[in-house]
MIMAR-129344 format. One line per 5 residues: number of its first residue (from 0); their letters; for each residue x, y, z of C-alpha. Coordinates in nm, 3 decimals. Layout:
# MIMAR-129344
NUM> A> X:Y:Z  ...
***
This chain:
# MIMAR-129344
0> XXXXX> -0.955:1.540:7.166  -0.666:1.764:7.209  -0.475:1.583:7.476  -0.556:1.280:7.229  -0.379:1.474:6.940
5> XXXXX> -0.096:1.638:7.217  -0.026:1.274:7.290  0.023:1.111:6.959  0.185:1.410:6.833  0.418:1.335:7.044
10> XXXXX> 0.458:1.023:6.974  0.288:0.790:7.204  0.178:0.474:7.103  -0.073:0.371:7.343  -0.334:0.577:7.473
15> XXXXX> -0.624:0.481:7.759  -0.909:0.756:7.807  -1.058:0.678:8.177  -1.455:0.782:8.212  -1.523:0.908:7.868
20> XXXXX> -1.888:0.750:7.891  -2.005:0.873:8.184  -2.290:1.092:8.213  -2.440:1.301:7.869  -2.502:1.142:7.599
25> XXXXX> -2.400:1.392:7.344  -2.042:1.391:7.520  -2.027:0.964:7.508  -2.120:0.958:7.136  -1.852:1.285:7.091
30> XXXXX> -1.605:1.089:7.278  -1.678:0.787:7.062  -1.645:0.968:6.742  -1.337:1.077:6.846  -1.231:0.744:6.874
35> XXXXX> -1.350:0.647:6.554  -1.177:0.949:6.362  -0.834:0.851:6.536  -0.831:0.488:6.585  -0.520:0.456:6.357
40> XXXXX> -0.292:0.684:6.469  -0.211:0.489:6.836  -0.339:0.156:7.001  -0.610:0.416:7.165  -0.855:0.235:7.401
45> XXXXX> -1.164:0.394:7.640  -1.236:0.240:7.978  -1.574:0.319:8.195  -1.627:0.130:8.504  -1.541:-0.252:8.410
50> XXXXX> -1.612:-0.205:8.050  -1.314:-0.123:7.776  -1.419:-0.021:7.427  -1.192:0.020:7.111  -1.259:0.066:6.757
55> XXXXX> -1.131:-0.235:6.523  -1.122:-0.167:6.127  -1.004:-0.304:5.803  -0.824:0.048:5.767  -0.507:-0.012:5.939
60> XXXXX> -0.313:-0.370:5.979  -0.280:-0.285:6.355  -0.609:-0.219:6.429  -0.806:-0.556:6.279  -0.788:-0.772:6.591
65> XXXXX> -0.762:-0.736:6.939  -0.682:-1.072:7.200  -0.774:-1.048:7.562  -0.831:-1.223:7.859  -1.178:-1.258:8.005
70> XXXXX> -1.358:-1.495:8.263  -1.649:-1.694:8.179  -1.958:-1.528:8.162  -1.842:-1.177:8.114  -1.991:-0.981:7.811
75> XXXXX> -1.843:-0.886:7.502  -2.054:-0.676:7.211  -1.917:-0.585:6.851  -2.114:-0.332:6.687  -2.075:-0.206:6.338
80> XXXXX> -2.111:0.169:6.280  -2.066:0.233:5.954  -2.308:-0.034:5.728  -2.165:-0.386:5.801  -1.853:-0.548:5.868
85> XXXXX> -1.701:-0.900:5.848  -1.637:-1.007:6.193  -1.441:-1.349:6.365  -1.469:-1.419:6.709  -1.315:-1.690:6.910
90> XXXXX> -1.371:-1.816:7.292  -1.734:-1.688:7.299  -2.082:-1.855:7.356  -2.180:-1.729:6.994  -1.894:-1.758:6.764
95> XXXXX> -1.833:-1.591:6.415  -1.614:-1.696:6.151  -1.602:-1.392:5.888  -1.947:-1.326:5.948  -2.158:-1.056:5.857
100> XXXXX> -2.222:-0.815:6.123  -2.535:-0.548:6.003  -2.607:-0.255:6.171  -2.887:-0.238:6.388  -2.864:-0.656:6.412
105> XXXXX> -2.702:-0.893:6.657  -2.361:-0.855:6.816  -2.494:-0.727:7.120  -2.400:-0.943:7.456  -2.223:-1.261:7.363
110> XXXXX> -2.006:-1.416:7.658  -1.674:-1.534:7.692  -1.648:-1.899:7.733  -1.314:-1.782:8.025  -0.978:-1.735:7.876
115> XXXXX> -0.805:-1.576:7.563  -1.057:-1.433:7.334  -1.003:-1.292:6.994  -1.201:-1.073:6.768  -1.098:-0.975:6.424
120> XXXXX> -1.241:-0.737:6.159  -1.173:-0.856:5.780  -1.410:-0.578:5.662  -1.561:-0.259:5.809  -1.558:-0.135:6.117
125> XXXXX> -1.682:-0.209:6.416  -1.655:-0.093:6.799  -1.561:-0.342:7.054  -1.659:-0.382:7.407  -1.573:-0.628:7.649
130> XXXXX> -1.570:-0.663:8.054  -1.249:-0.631:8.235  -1.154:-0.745:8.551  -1.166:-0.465:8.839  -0.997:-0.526:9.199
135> X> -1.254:-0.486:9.429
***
């Protein structure tokens, strides 16, 4: 968190945390607080492995949707942390238009269809993540 805060302070705008879920719990779901708490301040992003997870909200206009690129097949999950949230998503086996996500419900493991995929929060928040290609 206080390279996080070091960073934006001075003044970047795009911020990538490499293997913040790895191994204890209690330091993933820290790490993802973190992310939560300061999702506004920069375009702030967490990669593990092949998986990249950012926080989307109807809190700040630059943080409601997120595009990417993905192949077929590859998973994407949108989870809502904080009640429910009012989720689109395009390019995907199950689509959404402004549907309501619940906690605790589905969202979990929908694929991309291969190309651009969007995802957009109208309400709430929720935490995105999606496979990204790796060079093996």
């Amino acid at each position: 968190m206080k390279a996080l805060l070091l960073a934006i302070s001075r003044g970047a705008t795009d911020v990538t945390i490499a293997s913040a879920f790895g191994g204890r719990m209690d330091v993933s779901v820290a790490n993802l607080s973190v992310m939560i708490r300061h999702h506004t301040a920069c375009n702030l992003s967490m990669v593990h492995g092949d998986v990249m997870t950012k926080v989307l909200s109807d809190r700040a206009e630059s943080v409601t949707a997120l595009s990417f690129e993905a192949r077929a097949g590859s998973s994407l999950s949108c989870i809502p942390l904080d009640g429910e949230a009012v989720v689109s998503l395009t390019n995907v086996k199950w689509p959404l238009d402004e549907a309501t996500l619940r906690s605790g419900s589905h969202g979990v493991s929908n694929e991309a269809l291969g190309g651009p995929v969007s995802v957009r929060v109208h309400r709430g928040l929720v935490v995105v993540g999606y496979e990204v290609s790796v060079a093996r």
